[in-house]
MIKOLPA-427882 format. One record per residue (C-alpha): x, z, y; residue number from 0. Coordinates in steps of 0.05 Angstrom, whole numbers, plus 5000, padded with zeros to 4 digits. Layout:
BEGIN
+------+------+------+-----+
|   c1 |   c3 |   c2 |   i |
+------+------+------+-----+
|    X |    Z |    Y | NUM |
...
+------+------+------+-----+
This chain:
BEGIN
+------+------+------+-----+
|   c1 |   c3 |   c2 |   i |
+------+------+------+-----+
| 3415 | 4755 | 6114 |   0 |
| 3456 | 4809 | 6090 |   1 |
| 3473 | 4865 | 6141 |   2 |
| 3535 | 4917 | 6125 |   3 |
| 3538 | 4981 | 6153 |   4 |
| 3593 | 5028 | 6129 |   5 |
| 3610 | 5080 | 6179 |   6 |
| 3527 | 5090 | 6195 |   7 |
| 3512 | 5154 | 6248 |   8 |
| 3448 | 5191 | 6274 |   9 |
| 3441 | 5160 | 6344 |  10 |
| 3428 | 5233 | 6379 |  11 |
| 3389 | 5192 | 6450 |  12 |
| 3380 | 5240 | 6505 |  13 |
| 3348 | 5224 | 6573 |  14 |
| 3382 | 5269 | 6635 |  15 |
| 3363 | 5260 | 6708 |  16 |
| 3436 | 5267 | 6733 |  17 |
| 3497 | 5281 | 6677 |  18 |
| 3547 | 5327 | 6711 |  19 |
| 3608 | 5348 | 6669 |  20 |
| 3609 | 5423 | 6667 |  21 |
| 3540 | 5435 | 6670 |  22 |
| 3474 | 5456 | 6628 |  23 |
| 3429 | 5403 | 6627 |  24 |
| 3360 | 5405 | 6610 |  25 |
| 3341 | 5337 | 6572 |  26 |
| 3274 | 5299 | 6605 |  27 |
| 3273 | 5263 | 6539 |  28 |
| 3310 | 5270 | 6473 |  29 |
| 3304 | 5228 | 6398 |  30 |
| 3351 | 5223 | 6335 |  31 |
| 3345 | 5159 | 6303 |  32 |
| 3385 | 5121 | 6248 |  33 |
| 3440 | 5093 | 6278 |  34 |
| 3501 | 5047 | 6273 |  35 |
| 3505 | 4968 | 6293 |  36 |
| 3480 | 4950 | 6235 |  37 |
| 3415 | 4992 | 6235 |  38 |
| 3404 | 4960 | 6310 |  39 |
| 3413 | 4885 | 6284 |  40 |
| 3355 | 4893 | 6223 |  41 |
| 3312 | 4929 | 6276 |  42 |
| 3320 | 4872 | 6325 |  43 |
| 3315 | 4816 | 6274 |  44 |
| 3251 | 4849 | 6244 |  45 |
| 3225 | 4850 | 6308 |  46 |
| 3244 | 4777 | 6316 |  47 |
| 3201 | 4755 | 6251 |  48 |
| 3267 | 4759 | 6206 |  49 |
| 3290 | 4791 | 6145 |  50 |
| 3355 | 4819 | 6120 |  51 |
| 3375 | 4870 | 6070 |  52 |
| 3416 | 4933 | 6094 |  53 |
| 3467 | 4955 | 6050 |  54 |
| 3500 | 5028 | 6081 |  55 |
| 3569 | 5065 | 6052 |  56 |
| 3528 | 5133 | 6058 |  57 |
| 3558 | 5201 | 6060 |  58 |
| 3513 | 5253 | 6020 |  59 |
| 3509 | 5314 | 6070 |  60 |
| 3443 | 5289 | 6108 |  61 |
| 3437 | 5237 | 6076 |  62 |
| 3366 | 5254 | 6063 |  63 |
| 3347 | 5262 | 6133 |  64 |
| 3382 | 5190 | 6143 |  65 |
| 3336 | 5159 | 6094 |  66 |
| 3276 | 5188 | 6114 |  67 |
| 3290 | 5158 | 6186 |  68 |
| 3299 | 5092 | 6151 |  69 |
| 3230 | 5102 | 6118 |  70 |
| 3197 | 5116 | 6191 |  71 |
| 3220 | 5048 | 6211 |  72 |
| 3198 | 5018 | 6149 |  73 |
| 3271 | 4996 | 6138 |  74 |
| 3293 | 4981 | 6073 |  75 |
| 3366 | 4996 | 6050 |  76 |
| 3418 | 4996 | 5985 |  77 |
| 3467 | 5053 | 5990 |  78 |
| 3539 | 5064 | 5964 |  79 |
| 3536 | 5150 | 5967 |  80 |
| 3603 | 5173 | 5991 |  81 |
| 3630 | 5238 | 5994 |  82 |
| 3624 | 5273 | 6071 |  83 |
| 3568 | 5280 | 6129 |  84 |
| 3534 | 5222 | 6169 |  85 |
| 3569 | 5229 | 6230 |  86 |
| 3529 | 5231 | 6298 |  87 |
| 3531 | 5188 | 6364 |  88 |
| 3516 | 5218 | 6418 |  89 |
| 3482 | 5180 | 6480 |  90 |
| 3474 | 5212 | 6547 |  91 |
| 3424 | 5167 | 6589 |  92 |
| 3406 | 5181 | 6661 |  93 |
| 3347 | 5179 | 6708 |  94 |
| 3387 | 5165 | 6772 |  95 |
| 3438 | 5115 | 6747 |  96 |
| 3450 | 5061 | 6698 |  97 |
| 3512 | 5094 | 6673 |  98 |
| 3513 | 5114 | 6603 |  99 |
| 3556 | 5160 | 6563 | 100 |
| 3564 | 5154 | 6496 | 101 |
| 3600 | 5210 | 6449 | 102 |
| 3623 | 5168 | 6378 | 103 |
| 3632 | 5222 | 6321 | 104 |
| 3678 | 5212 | 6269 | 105 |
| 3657 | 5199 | 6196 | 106 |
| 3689 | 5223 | 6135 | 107 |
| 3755 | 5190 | 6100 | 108 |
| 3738 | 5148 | 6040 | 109 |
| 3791 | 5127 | 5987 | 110 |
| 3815 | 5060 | 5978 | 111 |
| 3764 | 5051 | 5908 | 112 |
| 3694 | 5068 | 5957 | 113 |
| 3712 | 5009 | 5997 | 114 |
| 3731 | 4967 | 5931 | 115 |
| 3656 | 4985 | 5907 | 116 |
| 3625 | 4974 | 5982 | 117 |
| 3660 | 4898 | 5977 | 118 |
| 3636 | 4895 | 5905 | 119 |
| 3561 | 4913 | 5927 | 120 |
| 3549 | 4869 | 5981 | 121 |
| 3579 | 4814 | 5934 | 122 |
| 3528 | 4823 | 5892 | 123 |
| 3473 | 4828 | 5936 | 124 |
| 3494 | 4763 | 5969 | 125 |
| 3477 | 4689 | 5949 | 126 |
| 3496 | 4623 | 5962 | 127 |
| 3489 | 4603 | 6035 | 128 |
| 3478 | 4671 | 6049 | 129 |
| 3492 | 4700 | 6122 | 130 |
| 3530 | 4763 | 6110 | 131 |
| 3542 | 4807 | 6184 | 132 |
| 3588 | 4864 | 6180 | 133 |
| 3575 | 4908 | 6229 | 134 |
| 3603 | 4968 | 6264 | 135 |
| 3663 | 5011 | 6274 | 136 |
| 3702 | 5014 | 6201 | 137 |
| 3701 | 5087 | 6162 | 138 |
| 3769 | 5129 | 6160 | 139 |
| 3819 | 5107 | 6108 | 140 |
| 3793 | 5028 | 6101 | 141 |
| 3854 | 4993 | 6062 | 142 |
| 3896 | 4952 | 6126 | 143 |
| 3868 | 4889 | 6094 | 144 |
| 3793 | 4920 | 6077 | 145 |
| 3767 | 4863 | 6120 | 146 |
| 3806 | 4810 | 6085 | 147 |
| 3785 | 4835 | 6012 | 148 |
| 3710 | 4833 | 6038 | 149 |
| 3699 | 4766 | 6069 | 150 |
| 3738 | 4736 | 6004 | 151 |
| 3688 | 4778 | 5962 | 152 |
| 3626 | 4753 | 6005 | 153 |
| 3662 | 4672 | 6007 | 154 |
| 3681 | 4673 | 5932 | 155 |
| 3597 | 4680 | 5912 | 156 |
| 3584 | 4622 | 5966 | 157 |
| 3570 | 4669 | 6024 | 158 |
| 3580 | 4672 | 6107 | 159 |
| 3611 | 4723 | 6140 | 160 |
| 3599 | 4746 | 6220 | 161 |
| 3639 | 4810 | 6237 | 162 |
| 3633 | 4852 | 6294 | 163 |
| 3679 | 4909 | 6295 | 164 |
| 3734 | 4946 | 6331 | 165 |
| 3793 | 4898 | 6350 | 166 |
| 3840 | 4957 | 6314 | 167 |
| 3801 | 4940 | 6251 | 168 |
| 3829 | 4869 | 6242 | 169 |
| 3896 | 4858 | 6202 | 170 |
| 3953 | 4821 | 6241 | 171 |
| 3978 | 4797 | 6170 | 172 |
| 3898 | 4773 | 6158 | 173 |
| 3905 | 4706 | 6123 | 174 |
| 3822 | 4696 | 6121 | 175 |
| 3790 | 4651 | 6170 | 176 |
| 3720 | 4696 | 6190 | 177 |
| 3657 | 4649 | 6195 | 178 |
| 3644 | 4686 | 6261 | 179 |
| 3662 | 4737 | 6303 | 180 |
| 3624 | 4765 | 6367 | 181 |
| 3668 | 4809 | 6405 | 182 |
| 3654 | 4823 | 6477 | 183 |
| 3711 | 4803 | 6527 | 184 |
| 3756 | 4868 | 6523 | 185 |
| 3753 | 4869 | 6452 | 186 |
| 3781 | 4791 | 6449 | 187 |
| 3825 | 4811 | 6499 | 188 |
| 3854 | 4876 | 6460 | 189 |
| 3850 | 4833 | 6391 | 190 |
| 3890 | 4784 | 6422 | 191 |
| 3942 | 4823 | 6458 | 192 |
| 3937 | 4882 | 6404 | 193 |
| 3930 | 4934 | 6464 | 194 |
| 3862 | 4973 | 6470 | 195 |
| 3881 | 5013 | 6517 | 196 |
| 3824 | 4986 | 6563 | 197 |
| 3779 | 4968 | 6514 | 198 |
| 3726 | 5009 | 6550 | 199 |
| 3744 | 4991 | 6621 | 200 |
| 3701 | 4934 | 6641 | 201 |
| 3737 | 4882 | 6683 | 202 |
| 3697 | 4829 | 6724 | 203 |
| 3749 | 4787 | 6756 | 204 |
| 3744 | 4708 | 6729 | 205 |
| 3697 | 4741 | 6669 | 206 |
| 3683 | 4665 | 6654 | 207 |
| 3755 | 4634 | 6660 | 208 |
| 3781 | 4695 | 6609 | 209 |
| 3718 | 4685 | 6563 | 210 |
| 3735 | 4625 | 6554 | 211 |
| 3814 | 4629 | 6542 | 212 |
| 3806 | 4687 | 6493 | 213 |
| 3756 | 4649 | 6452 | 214 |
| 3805 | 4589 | 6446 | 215 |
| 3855 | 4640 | 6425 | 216 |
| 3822 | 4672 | 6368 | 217 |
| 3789 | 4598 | 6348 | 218 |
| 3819 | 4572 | 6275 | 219 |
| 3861 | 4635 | 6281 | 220 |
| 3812 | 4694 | 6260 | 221 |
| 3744 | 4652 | 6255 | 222 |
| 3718 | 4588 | 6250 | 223 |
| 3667 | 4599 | 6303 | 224 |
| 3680 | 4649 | 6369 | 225 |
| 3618 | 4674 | 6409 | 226 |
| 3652 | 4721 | 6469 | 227 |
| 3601 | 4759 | 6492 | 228 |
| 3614 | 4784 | 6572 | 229 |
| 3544 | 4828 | 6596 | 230 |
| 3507 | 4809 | 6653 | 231 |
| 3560 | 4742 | 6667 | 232 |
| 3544 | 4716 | 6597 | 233 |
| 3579 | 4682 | 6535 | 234 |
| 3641 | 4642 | 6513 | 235 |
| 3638 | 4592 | 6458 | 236 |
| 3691 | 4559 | 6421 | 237 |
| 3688 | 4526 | 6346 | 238 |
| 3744 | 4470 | 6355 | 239 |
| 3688 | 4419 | 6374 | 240 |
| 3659 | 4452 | 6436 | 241 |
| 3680 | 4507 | 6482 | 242 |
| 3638 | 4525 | 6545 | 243 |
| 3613 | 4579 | 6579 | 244 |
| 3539 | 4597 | 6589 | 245 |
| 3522 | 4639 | 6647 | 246 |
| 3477 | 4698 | 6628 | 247 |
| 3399 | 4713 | 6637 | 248 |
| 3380 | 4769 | 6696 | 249 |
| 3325 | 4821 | 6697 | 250 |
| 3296 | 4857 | 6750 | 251 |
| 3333 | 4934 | 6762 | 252 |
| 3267 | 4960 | 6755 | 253 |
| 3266 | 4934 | 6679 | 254 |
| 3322 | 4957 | 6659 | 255 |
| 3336 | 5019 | 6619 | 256 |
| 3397 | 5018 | 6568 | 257 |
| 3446 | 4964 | 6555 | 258 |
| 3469 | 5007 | 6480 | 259 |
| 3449 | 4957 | 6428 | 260 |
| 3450 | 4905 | 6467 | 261 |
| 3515 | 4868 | 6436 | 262 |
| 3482 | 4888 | 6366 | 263 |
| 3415 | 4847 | 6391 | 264 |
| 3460 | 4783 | 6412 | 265 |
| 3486 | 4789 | 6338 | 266 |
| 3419 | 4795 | 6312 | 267 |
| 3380 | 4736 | 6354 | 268 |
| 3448 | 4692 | 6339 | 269 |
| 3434 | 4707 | 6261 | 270 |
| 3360 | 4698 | 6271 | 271 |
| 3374 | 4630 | 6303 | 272 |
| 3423 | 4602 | 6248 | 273 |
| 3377 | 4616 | 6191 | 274 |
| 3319 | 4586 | 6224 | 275 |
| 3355 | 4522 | 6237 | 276 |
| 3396 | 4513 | 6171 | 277 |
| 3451 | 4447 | 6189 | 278 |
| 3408 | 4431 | 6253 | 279 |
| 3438 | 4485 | 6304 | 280 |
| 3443 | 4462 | 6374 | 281 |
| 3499 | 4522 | 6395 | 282 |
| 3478 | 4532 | 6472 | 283 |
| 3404 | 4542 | 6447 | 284 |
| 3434 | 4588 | 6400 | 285 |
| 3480 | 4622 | 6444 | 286 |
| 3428 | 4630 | 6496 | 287 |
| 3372 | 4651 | 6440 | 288 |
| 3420 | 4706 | 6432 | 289 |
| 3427 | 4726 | 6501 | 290 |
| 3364 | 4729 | 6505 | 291 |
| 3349 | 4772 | 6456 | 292 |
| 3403 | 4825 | 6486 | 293 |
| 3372 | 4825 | 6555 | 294 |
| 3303 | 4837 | 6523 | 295 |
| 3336 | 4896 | 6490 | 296 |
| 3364 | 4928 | 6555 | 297 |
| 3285 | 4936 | 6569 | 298 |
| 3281 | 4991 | 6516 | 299 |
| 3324 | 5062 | 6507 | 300 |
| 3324 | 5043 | 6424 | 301 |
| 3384 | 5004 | 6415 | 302 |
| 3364 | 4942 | 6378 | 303 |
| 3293 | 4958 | 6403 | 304 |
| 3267 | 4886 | 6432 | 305 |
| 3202 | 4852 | 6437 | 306 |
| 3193 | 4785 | 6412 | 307 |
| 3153 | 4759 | 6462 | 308 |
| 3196 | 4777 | 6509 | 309 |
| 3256 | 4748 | 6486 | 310 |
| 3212 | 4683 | 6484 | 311 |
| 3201 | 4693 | 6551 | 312 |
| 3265 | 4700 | 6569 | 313 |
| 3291 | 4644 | 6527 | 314 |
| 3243 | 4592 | 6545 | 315 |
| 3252 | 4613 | 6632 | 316 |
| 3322 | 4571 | 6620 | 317 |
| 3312 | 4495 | 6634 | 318 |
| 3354 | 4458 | 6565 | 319 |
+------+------+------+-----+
């Protein structure tokens, strides 16, 4: 698979016993690591036995430290070099509550010819049959059909295209039908309506009953197959044949440490799951081979951090 990460970040993790606003704060714990949603889904699907190739639209201030983090992780990458710094992410964790707050920096402007190139790389990089994930928030200055030019770039050389991104990323003049898309249920919700103004405020009333609407909404009109992703409650399916609603796996409070990443791990166990099965896919066992895979990685404070075993284990406790 082919993962695309253009807007990439240094996820700045820092471990707090209480956060209060205000304050000094002295960290219990704190790590950079190379971040962005892409980064997370090739460190979750190397950890699931899978391969991909990274391909990054990097900006040149830090860009060194960026790599060598890459390197650390063994992670291998291609790189368009743009002009700018790697912007930073900043994620508060605390001892004393499950809440997390999470600071997203803002990365430089490209022009309209980077993204032209970036669309022109992962072509080339891509083959036949090929699944090709976009991931992440898009960088400043993205043409208003940048999405539209790349998934008929990566579909013109025979390729698949998943994207998970911001609903304010998506045309409403897009005339390309996405492979997939995995948004969680406020950002179906905002695509849908074209309001994000509580695209961070999670809402639990009738999580299933909404899942399920939005994904019938956005099936045949942005993509061909719609995985709504909704936490703890679980995930929406819809791809014109079948639409249901599979209630989510549960882990003890004691396990459980950060739930950032854990919507880039559902991306990566789905991808993991398609190219292991070729024509064959049974979608619940994918769907829940995914969820799986997200739960496992609310275990760990490294987003996309799971452990295969695990997500066996958590797979295989669901009767099928």
């Amino acid at each position: 698979m082919i993962v695309l990460t253009p807007n990439p970040c240094f996820d700045e993790i820092i471990l707090v016993p209480a956060l209060q606003t205000g304050n000094v704060h002295r960290a219990l714990k704190n790590e950079t690591s190379a971040g962005g949603k892409g980064i997370n889904v090739v460190r979750a699907v190397s950890s699931l036995g899978g391969n991909s190739t990274l391909i990054l639209m990097l900006p040149r201030i830090q860009s060194d430290l960026y790599k060598s983090l890459l390197v650390s992780e063994n992670i291998k990458a291609n790189f368009l070099e743009i002009e700018g710094q790697v912007r930073k992410a900043i994620i508060i964790n605390q001892e004393s509550s499950p809440a997390i707050t999470v600071i997203n920096g803002k990365g430089p402007k490209i022009e309209a010819k980077a993204w032209d190139d970036y669309c022109a790389l992962a072509a080339a990089n891509t083959k036949p049959g090929d699944l090709v994930l976009l991931m992440g928030s898009m960088p400043t200055g993205i043409p208003e059909n940048g999405i539209d030019l790349l998934a008929t770039a990566i579909k013109n050389v025979g390729g698949q295209i998943l994207v998970d991104t911001s609903p304010a990323s998506f045309s409403a003049s897009s005339k390309v039908i996405l492979d997939f898309i995995t948004p969680n249920l406020e950002e179906a919700e905002a695509l849908i309506t074209g309001n994000s103004g509580n695209l961070f405020v999670v809402d639990d009333t009738n999580v299933p009953e909404r899942a399920m609407i939005a994904a019938a909404k956005l099936q045949g009109k942005v993509a061909a197959n719609v995985f709504i992703t909704a936490g703890k409650h679980g995930c929406a399916f819809n791809n014109g044949t079948q639409s249901w609603f599979l209630p989510g796996f549960k882990i003890e409070d004691s396990q459980y440490k950060s739930a950032v990443g854990a919507g880039d791990s559902f991306v990566a166990g789905l991808a993991t799951y398609l190219e292991s099965k070729g024509d064959t896919i049974d979608w619940k066992d994918c769907a829940s081979f995914a969820m799986a895979t997200a739960t496992a990685s609310c275990e760990t404070f490294l987003a996309g951090g799971v452990d295969v075993n695990r997500v066996n284990e958590i797979f295989n406790s669901r009767s099928r």
